[in-house]
C-alpha positions as CSV (number, residue, x, y, z in Angstrom):
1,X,-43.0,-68.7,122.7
2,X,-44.7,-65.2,122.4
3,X,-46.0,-63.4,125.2
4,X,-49.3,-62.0,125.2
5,X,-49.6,-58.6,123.7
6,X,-51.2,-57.1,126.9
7,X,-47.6,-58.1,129.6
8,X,-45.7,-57.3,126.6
9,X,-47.2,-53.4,126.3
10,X,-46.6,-53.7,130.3
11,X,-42.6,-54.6,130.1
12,X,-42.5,-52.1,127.5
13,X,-44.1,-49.3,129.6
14,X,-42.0,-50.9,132.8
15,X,-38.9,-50.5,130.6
16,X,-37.9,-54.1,131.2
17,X,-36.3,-56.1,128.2
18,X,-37.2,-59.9,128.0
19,X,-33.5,-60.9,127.6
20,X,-33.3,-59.4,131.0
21,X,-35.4,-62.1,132.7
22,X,-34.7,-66.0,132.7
23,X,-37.6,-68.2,132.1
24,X,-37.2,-71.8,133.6
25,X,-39.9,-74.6,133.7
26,X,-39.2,-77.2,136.6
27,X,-41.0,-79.8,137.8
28,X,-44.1,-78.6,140.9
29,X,-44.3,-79.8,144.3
30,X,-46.8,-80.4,146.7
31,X,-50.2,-82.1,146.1
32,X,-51.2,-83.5,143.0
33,X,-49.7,-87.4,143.0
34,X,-47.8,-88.9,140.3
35,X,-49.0,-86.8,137.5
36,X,-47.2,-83.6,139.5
37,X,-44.0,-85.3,139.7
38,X,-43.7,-85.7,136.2
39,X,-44.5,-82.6,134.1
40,X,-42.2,-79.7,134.4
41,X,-46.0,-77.6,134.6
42,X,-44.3,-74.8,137.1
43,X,-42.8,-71.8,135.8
44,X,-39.7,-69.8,137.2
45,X,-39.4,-66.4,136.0
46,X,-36.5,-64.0,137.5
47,X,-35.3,-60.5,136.5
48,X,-31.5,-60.8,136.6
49,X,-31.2,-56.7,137.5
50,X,-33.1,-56.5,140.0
51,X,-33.3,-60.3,141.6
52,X,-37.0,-60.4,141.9
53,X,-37.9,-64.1,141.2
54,X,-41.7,-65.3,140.7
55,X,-42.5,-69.0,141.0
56,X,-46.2,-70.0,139.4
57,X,-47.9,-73.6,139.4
58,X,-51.6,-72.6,139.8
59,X,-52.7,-74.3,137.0
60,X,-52.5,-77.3,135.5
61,X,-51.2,-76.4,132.1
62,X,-47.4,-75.0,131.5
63,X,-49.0,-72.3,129.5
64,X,-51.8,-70.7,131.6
65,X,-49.2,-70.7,134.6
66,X,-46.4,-68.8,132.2
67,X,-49.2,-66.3,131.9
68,X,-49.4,-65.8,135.1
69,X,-46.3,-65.7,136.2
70,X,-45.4,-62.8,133.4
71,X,-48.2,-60.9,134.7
72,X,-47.1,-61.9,138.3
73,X,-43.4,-60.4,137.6
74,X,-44.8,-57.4,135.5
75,X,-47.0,-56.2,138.7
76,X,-43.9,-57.3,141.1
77,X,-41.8,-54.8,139.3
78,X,-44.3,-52.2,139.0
79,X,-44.9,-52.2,142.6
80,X,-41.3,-52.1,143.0
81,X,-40.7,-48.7,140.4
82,X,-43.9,-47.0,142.7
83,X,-42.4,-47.9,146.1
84,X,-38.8,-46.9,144.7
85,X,-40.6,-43.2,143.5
86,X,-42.2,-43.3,147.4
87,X,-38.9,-43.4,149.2
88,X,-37.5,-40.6,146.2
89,X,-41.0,-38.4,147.6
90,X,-40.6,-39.2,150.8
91,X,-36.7,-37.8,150.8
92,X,-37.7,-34.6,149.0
93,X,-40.1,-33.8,151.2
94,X,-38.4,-34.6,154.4
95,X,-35.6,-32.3,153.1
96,X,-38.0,-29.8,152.9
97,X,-39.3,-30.0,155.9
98,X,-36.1,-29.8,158.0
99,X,-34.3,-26.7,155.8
100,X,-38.0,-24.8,156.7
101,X,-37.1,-22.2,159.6
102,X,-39.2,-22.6,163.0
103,X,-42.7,-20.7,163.4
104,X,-43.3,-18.5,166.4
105,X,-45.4,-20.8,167.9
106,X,-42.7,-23.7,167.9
107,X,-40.1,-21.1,169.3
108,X,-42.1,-20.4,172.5
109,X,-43.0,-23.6,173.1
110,X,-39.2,-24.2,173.1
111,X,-38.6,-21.7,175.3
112,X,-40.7,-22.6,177.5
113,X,-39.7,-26.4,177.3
114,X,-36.1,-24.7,178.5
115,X,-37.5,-22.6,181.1
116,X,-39.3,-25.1,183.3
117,X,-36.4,-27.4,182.9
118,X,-34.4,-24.6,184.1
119,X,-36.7,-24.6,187.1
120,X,-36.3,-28.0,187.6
121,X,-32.4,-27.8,187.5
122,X,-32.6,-24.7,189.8
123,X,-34.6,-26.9,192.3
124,X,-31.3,-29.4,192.4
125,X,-29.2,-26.6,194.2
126,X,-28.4,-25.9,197.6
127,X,-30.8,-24.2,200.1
128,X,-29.8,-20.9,201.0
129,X,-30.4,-20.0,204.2
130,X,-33.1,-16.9,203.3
């Protein structure tokens, strides 16, 4: 079976090969009687690099609910390219952040974080007699 040109320009684009992801068509659960039971109407799609798995039985036919779960898959992986790319921004500029040197502003209110707690320390002493 051919996918639709418009999740096939997506795997493209997503880099993803279709040998890489295992198509299965099992039987659906849940409501729907006898009829449900019968037809193997659900599609299982997973992408064997990565483990994501996307199980569709929305409609009735085994054709509208492959569609769906290509396109399901497709925006699965996407999502999980953008949030990898995130956590890659997010490290960069957390780097960044902690190799930048202290303002002036930061540095005295350091200090002066240490000096009242050096008051409060200096209040633990003895009392002199003075």
């Amino acid at each position: 079976m051919e996918l639709p040109t418009q999740i096939q320009d997506k795997l493209d684009a997503l880099g993803v090969l279709p040998g890489d992801i295992t198509e299965r068509f099992v039987r659906g659960s849940g409501p729907g009687g006898q009829k449900i039971n019968k037809t193997s109407s659900t599609v299982h799609l997973r992408h064997e690099p990565t483990g994501v798995e996307v199980r569709v039985q929305r409609e009735r036919s085994q054709a509208a609910n492959r569609e769906l779960a290509w396109a399901e898959l497709c925006e699965k992986l996407l999502e999980r390219l953008k949030s990898a790319e995130r956590e890659r921004q997010q490290a960069m500029a957390k780097a960044k952040r902690k190799n930048r040197p202290k303002s002036r502003r930061q540095k005295a209110i350091q200090v002066a974080g240490k000096r009242q707690r050096a008051g409060v320390k200096g209040l633990r002493g003895k009392v002199s007699d003075e």
